[in-house]
N, C-alpha and C positions, 0 to 999 in steps of 0.2 A: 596696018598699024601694029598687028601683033609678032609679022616679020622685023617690026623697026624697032621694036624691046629688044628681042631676042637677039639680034646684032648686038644694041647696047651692052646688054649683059657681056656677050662673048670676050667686047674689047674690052671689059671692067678687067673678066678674067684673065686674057691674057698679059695686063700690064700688072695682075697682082705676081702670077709669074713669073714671071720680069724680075721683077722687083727681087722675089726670094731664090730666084734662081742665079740670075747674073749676077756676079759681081760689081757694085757701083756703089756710089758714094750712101745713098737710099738706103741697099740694104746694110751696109754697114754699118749705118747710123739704127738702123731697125735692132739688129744684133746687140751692138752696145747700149741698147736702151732694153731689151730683155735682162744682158747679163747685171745690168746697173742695179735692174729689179729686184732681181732673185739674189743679187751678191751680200746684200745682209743678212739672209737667211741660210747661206752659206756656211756660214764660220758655225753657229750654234749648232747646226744639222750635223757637221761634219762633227763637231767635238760632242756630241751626244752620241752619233754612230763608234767614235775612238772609247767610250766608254762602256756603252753598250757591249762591243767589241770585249773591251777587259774584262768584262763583270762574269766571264763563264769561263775564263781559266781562274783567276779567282773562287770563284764556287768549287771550282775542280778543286785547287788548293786546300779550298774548307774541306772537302770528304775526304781527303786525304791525311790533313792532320788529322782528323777525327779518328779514321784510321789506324792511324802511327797511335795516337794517346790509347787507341782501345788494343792495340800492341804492346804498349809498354803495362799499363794496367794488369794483363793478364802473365807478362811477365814480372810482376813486382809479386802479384799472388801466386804464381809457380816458386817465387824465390822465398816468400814467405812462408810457404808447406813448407819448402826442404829446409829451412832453418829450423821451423819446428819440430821435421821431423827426426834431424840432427841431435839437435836437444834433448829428445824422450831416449835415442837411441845412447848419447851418453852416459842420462842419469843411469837411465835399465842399465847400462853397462859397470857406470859404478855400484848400483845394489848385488848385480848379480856376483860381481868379484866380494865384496863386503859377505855373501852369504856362503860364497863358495872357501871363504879363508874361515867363517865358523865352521861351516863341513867337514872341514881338513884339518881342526884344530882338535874336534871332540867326534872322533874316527869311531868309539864306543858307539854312538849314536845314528841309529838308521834314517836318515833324514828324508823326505819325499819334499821334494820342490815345488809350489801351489801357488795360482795369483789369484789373486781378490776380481770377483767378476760380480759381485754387490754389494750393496750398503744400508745398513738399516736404514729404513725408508722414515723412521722415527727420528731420527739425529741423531736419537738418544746415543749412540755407537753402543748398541746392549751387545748386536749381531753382526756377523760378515758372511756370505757366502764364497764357496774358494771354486773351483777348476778342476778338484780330483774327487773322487769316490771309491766307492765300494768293489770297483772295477778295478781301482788303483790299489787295495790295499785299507783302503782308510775306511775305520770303524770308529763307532762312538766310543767319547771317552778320551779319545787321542790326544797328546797334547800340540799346540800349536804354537809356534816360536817365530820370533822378526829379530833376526841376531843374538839368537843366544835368550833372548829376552822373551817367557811365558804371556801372550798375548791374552788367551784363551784355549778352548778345549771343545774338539765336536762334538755336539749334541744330536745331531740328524744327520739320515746319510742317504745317498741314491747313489744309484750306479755310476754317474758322471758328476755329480756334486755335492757337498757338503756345508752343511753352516757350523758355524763357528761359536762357540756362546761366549764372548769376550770378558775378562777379568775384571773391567770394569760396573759389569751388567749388575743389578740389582738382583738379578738372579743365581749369578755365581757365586760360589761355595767351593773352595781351595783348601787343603792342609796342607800347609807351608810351615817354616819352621826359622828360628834367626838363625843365623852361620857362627855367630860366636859366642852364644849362651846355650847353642844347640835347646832350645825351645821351641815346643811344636803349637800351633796355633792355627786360628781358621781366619784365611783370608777371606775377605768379602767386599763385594762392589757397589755402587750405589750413585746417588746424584750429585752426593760431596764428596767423590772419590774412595779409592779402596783404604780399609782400613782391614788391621790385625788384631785379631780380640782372642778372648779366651786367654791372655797372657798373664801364670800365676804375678800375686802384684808385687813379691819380693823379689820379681827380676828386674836385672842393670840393663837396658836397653840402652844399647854404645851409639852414640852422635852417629847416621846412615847409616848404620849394620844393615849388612846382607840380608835380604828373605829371599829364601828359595822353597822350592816343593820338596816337601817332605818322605814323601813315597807312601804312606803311608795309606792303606785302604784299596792300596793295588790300580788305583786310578792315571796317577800321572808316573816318571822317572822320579828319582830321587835329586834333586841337589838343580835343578834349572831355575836360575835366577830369574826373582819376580821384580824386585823392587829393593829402594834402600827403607829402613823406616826412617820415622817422621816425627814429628809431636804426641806427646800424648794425651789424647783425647777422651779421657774417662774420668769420671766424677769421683768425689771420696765415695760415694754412696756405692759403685761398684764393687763388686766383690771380685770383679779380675781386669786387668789392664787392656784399653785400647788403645790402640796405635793407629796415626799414618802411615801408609807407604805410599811412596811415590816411583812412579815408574821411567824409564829413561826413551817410552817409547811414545810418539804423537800417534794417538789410536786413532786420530782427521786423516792419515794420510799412509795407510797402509798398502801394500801392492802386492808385493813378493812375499812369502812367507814359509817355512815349513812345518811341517806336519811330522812330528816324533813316532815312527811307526814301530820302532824297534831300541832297545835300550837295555 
């Protein structure tokens, strides 16, 4: 009985053989009824593998521009230093020819060349610290010039720097004198700006007459332009004239400067 299965089976197997191995009308028709199967699941399969496919040179492409843009970024900022640094390199080029044509103009005068390395930390511009010292030359009292133009005068000094006590400060105290009444007078500074006093009151102060430094008390040179005067700012109750002056220099934005070491 169990020999007469076992037959069974054998011929089942060998006619499925048959089948998928010989070529005959069977299998053909078997084949075509697979591919009929799977053939709409074809198309989707395939155009999801075509994109699949795309989506990683694409990615590639994304690192790449990413790339280039973090390329071009770092040169837009390489180009924007050097335009900057173009810039600074002209202005300094124009102050430094402007201070070198007053050097060459007033040959009398020992000039020491100085840049501004701080800033009153007040606003107030009372102070400036400068780049040269006592190493240099430069002792209190000196006078300190921006074209020709009486800034201020050191007051403190160290080996390698010096501060500046600027003419505008509430603290400075000038004898300066007008250019064309030759009247001596005390400049002084303040939060409404410098003003000229001590000036007897029978004098004609001319529309912007000159004030320069007077020389007088052995502190500054004689005759360095401070300022033009201004309005007069003195009460009748005064017993001597006060004046404006105004200066031609922006004290916000000082750099270059000299230092009067000799005169």
């Amino acid at each position: 009985m169990k020999r007469h299965g076992i037959i069974i089976w054998l011929v089942i197997a060998a006619i499925c053989v048959a089948v998928l191995i010989v070529p005959s009308a069977i299998s053909r028709a078997s084949s075509n009824f697979i591919i009929n199967l799977v053939k709409p699941l074809s198309g989707p399969t395939i155009s999801a593998g075509r994109k699949i496919s795309g989506f990683f040179p694409l990615f590639s492409e994304i690192g790449s521009l990413r790339k280039d843009n973090q390329h071009l970024a770092e040169d837009l900022t390489r180009s924007k230093v050097d335009s900057a640094k173009l810039t600074e390199l002209e202005f300094e080029n124009i102050t430094l020819k402007e201070q070198l044509a007053y050097k060459q103009a007033h040959p009398e005068l020992k000039l020491l060349s100085v840049r501004v390395i701080g800033l009153d930390p007040t606003s107030l511009y009372d102070s400036l610290v400068i780049d040269r010292g006592s190493d240099d030359g430069v002792s209190s009292g000196m006078a300190v010039t921006s074209l020709g133009v009486l800034i201020g005068k050191i007051n403190q000094v160290s080996p390698e720097n010096s501060r500046v006590l600027l003419v505008i400060s509430k603290d400075s105290i000038i004898q300066v004198m007008l250019s064309g009444s030759r009247t001596d007078g005390i400049l002084k500074g303040g939060i409404s700006g410098m003003t000229l006093q001590d000036i007897p009151l029978d004098t004609q102060v001319a529309a912007n007459e000159n004030v320069i430094t007077s020389g007088l008390g052995g502190g500054l040179p004689k005759g360095i332009f401070v300022g033009n005067a201004g309005r007069e700012v003195s009460t009748k109750s005064d017993i001597f004239k006060t004046i404006e002056v105004k200066s031609a220099i922006d004290f916000s934005k000082l750099e270059s400067l000299f230092v009067v070491i000799g005169g």
